[in-house]
C-alpha positions as CSV (number, residue, x, y, z in Angstrom):
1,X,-14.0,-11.3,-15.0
2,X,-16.5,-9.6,-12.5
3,X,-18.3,-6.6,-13.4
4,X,-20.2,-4.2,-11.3
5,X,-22.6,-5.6,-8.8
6,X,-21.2,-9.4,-9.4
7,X,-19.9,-11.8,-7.3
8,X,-17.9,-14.8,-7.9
9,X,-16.8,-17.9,-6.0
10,X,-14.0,-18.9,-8.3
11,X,-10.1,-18.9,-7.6
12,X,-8.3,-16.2,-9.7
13,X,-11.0,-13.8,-10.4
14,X,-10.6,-10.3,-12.3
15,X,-12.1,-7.2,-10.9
16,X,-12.4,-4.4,-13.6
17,X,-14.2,-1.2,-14.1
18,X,-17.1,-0.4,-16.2
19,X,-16.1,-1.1,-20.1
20,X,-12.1,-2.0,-19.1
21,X,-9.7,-1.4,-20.8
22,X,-11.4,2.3,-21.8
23,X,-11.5,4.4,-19.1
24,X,-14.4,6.1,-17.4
25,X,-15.1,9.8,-16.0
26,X,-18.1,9.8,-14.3
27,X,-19.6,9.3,-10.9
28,X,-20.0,5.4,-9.5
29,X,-20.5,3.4,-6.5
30,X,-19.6,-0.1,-7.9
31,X,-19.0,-3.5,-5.7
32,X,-17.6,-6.5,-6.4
33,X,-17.7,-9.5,-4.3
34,X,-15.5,-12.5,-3.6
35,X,-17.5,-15.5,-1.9
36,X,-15.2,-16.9,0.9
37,X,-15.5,-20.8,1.2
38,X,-14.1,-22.6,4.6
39,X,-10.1,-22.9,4.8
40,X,-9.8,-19.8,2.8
41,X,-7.4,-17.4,5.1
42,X,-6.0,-14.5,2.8
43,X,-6.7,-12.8,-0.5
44,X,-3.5,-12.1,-3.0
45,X,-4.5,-8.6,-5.0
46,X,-2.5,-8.6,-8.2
47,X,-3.1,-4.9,-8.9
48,X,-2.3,-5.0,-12.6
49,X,-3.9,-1.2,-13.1
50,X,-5.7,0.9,-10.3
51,X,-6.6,4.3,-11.3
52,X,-8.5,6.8,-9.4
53,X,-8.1,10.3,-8.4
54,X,-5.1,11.1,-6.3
55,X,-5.2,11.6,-2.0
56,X,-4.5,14.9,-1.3
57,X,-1.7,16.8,0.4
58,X,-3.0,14.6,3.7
59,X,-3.0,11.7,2.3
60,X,-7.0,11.5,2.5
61,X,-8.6,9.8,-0.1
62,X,-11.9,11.9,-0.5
63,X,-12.9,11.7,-3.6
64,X,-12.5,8.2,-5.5
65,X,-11.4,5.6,-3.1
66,X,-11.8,1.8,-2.8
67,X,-13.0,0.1,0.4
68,X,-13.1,-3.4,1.4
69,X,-15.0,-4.7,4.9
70,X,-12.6,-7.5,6.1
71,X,-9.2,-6.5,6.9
72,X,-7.8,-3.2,8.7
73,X,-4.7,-2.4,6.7
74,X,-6.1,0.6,4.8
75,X,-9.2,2.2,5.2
76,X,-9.2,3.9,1.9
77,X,-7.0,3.4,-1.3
78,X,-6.9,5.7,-4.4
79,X,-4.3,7.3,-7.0
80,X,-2.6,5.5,-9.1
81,X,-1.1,1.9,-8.9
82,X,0.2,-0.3,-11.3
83,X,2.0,-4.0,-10.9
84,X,2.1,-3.9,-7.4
85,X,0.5,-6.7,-5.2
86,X,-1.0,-6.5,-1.4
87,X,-2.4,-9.4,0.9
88,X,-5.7,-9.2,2.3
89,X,-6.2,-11.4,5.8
90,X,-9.7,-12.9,5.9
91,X,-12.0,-14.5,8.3
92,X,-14.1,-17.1,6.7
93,X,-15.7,-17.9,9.9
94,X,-17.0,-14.7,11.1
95,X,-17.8,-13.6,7.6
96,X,-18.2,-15.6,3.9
97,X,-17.6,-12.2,1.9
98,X,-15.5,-9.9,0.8
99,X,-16.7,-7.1,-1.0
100,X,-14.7,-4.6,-3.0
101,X,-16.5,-1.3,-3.0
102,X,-15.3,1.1,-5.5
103,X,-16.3,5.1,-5.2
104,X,-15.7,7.6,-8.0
105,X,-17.1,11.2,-7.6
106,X,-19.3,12.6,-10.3
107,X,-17.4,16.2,-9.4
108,X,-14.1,15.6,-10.1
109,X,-13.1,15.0,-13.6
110,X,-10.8,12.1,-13.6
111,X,-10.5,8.5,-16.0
112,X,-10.8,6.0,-13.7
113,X,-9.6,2.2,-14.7
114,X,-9.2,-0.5,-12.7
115,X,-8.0,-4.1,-13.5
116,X,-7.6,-6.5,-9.6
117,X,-6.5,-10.4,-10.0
118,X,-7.9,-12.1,-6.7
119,X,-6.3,-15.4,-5.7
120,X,-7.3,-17.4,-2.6
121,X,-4.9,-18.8,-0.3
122,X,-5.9,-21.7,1.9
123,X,-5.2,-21.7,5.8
124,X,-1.4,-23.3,6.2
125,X,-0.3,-23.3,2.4
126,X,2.9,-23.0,0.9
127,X,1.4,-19.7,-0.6
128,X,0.3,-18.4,3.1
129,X,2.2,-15.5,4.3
130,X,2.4,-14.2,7.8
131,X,-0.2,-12.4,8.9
132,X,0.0,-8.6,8.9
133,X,2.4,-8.8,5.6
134,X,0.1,-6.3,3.2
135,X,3.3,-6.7,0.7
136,X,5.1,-10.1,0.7
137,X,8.5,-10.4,-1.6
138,X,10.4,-13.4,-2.2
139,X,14.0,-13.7,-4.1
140,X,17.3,-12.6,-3.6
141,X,17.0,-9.1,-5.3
142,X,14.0,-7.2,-5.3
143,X,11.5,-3.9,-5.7
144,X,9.6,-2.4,-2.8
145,X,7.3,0.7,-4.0
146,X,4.2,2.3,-2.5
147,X,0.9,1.9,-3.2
148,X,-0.1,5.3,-5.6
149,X,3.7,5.2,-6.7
150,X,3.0,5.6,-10.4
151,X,0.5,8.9,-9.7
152,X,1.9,12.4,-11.4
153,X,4.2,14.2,-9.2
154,X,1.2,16.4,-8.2
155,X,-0.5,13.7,-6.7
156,X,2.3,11.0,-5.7
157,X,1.3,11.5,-1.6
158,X,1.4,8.4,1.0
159,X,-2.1,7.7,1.7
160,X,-2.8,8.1,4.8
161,X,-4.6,5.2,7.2
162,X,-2.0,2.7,6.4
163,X,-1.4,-0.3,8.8
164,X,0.6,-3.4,7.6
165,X,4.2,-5.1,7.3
166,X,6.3,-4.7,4.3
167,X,7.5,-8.4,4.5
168,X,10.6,-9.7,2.8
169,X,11.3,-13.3,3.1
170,X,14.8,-15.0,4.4
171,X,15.7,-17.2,1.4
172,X,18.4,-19.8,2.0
173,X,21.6,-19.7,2.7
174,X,21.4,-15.6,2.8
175,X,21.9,-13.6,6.0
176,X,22.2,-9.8,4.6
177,X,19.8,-7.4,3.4
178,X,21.1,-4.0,2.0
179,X,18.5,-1.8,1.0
180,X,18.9,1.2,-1.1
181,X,15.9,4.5,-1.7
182,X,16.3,4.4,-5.5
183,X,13.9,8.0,-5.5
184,X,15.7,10.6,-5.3
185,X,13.2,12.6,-3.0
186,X,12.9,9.7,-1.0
187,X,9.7,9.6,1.6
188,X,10.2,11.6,5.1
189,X,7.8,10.4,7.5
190,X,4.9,13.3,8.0
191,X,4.1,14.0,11.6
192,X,2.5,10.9,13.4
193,X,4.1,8.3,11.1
194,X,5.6,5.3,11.5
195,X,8.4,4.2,9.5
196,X,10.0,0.7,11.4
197,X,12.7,-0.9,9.3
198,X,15.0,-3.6,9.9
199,X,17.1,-2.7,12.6
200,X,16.0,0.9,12.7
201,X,12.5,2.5,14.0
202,X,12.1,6.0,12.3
203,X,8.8,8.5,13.1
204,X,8.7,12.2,13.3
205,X,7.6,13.4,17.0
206,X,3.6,14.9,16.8
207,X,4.2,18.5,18.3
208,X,2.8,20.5,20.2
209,X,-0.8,22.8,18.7
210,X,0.6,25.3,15.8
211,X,4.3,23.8,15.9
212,X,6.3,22.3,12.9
213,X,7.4,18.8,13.0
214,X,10.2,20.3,10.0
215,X,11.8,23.1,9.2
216,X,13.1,23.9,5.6
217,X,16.3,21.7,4.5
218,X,15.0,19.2,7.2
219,X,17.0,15.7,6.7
220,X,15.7,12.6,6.4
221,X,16.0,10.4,9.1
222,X,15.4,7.3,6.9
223,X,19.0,7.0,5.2
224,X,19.3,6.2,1.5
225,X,21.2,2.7,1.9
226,X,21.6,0.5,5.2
227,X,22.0,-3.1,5.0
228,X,20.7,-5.3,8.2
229,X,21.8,-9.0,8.7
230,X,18.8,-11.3,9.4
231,X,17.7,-12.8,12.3
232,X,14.4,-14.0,11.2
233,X,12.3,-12.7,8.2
234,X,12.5,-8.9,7.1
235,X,10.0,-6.4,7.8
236,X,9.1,-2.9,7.5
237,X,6.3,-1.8,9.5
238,X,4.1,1.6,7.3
239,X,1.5,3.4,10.1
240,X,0.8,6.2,8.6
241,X,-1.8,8.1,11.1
242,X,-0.9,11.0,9.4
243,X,-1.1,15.1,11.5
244,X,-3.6,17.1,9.8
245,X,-3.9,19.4,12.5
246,X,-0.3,21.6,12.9
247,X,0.7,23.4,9.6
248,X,4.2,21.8,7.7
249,X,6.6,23.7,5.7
250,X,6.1,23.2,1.8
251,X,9.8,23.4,1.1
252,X,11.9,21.1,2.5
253,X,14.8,19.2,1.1
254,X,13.3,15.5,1.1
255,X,9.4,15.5,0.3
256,X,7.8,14.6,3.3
257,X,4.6,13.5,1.9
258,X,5.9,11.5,-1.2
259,X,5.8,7.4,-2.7
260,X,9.1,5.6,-1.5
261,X,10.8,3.2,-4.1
262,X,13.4,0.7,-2.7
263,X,15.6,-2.1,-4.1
264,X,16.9,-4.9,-1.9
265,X,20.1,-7.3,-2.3
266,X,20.5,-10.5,-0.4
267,X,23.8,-11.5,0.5
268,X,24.7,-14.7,1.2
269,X,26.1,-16.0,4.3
């Protein structure tokens, strides 16, 4: 288990806040640091509890945030996520750490936990996944959610800066994906995002200075089920730039700005 300010070298190392499992309200700038040793390609982040204030209606995390300095497939993460997972790609030539920098903000009053398993995966394992995946999934049925998908519902925004495939893997003898949006206000991309899905590439056009991208009872151009037959391994490709500039409607019939939840099926060939 690594504390503030540690390090650690060892395989299956626990990053966790300040007197974990009690929460904390207070201002911090704590980092954590994983020692990279030669054949060592990607970090697996078991994010068994990550609590920090929520992004805001942009998806900016300003406030609390965590920051790591290998890897560009978020720039900030914060809100609330619980059992998820996300890949990390690392370089151990260029650089032998990777440091976890956690930021809480002494003016906001929120309790902040976090509780990170780091696994190391060696170049050209069994346990490598192709690079990009920030979500890898395995198995015949499955859950996709979003990172900050257990946040309250005043809080539950994409975050914004996202970059990375959403990979699902082909198991044997299965050719068929269907995939079904089990939230009911299921996640319409915001101008300037990128939503690309098996078969499908949805985004919402940036428009023009002082235009909407949506106008109230707007539909969702990502549908709630579609299934895909395979041609090689699934995956979703998140970009979420994010258009803070032109002014969007606040009622609309799908929310725009909100976590996505799917479930997937394999079917067999």
């Amino acid at each position: 288990i690594l504390g503030c300010g540690g390090s650690s070298r060892n395989n299956n190392t626990w990053l966790q806040s300040p007197g974990y499992p009690n929460s904390f309200n207070s201002g911090q700038d704590c980092q954590q640091t994983i020692d990279i040793e030669e054949n060592i390609c990607q970090l697996r982040l078991d994010i068994d509890d990550l609590t920090l204030d929520v992004p805001d209606t942009t998806g900016t995390c300003s406030t609390d945030y965590l920051t790591v300095n290998q890897d560009t497939k978020f720039d900030r993460l914060c809100g609330v996520t619980k059992n998820n997972h996300f890949y990390l790609d690392v370089d151990y030539s260029s650089n032998s750490k990777v440091i976890f920098s956690f930021h809480t903000d002494s003016s906001t009053s929120y309790d902040r936990t976090w509780s990170i398993r780091i696994s190391k995966i060696c170049c050209d394992s069994l346990e490598e996944v192709p690079r990009g995946c920030g979500q890898y999934y395995t198995g015949t049925t499955g859950i996709i959610k979003s990172l900050n998908y257990e946040a309250p519902s005043s809080g539950d925004n994409i975050i914004s800066k996202l970059n990375y495939g959403i990979c699902i893997r082909m198991e044997l003898g299965y050719c068929k994906n269907t995939y079904t949006e089990d939230k009911t206000d299921g996640w319409l991309p915001i101008c300037g995002d990128i939503f690309e899905r098996p078969g499908r590439y949805d985004a919402q056009v940036v428009p023009t200075v002082a235009a909407k991208c949506h106008t109230a009872g707007a539909i969702n151009p990502i549908p709630a089920t579609w299934t895909h037959s395979y041609t090689s391994p699934h995956t979703f490709k998140l970009d979420t730039t994010r258009d803070t500039t032109n002014t969007h409607p606040s009622t609309i019939a799908a929310n725009q700005d909100g976590v996505y939840y799917y479930s997937y099926s394999q079917t067999a060939c």
